[in-house]
C-alpha positions as CSV (number, residue, x, y, z in Angstrom):
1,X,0.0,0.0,0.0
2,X,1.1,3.6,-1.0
3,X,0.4,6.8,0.0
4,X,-0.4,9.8,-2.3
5,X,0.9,12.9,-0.4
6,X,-1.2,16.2,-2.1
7,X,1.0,19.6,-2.2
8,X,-1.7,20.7,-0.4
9,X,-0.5,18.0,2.7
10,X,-3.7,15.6,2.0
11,X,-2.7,12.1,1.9
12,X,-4.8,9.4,0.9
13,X,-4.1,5.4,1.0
14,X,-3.6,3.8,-2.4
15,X,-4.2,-0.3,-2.3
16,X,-1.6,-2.3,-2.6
17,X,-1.0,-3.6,-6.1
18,X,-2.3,-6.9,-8.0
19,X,0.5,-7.2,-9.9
20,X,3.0,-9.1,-8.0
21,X,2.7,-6.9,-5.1
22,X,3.9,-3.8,-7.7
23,X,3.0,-1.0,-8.6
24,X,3.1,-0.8,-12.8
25,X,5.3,2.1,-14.9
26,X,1.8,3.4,-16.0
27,X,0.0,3.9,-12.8
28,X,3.0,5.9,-11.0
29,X,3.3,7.7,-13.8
30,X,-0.7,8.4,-14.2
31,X,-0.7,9.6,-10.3
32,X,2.3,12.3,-10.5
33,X,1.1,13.3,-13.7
34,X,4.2,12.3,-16.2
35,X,7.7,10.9,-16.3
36,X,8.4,9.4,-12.9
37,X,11.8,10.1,-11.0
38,X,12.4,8.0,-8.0
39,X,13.8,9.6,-4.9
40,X,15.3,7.9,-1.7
41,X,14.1,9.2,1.5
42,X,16.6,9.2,5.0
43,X,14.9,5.7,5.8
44,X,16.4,4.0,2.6
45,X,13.7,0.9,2.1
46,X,10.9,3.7,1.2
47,X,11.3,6.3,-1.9
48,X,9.4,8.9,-3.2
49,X,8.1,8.7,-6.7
50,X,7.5,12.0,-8.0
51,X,7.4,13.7,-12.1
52,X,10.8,14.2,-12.9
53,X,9.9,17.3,-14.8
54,X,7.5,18.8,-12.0
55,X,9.9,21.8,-11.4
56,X,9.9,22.5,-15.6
57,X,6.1,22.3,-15.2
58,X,5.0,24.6,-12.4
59,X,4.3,22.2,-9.5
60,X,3.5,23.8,-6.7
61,X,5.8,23.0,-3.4
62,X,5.1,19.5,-2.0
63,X,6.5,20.4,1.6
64,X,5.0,17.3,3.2
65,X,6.8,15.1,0.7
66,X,9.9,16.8,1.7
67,X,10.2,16.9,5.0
68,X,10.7,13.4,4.0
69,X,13.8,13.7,3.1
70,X,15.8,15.8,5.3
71,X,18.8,15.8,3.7
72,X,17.1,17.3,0.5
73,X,15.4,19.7,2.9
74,X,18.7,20.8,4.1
75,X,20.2,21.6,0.6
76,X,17.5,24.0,-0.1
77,X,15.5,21.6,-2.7
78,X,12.8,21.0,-2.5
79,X,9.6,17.9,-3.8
80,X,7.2,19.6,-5.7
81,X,3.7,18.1,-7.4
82,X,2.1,15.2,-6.0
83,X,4.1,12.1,-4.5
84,X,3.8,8.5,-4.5
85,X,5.2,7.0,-1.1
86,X,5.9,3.4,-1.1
87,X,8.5,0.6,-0.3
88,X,11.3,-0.2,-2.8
89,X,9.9,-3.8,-2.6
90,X,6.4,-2.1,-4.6
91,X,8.4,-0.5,-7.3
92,X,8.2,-1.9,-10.8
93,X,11.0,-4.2,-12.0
């Protein structure tokens, strides 16, 4: 099971997936909205899947999503768009 994290700070619970316990290329990249980039939070067994071109695009700030990863946090980047949280283990192969 995922969570969809909102810019706006709503999260919501996304079931797990049917496919082999994964989630598919397609439906990450339906939920952020394009190209997917994956990126490691401080835990290192869950990442962030976020549009790799959500800065190019406008995205508003995804503070949430960020404060995720405090090491990104601390550079001064920062997640923007909406975010798929999930365990490496539910990416697609």
């Amino acid at each position: 099971m995922a969570t969809v994290i909102q810019p706006d700070g709503t999260r919501t619970q996304w079931d797990a997936p049917a496919a082999n316990g994964r989630f598919t290329l397609s439906e990450l990249q339906e939920k952020v909205g394009g190209y997917i980039q994956y990126v490691k939070t401080d835990t290192h067994t869950i990442v962030l899947v976020v549009d790799e071109d959500g800065k190019m695009k406008g995205y508003p700030p995804n503070m949430e999503a960020t404060k995720m990863m405090s090491k990104l946090h601390r550079l001064g980047d920062h997640i923007v768009g909406t975010a798929v949280c999930l365990f490496k283990k539910e990416l697609p192969k």
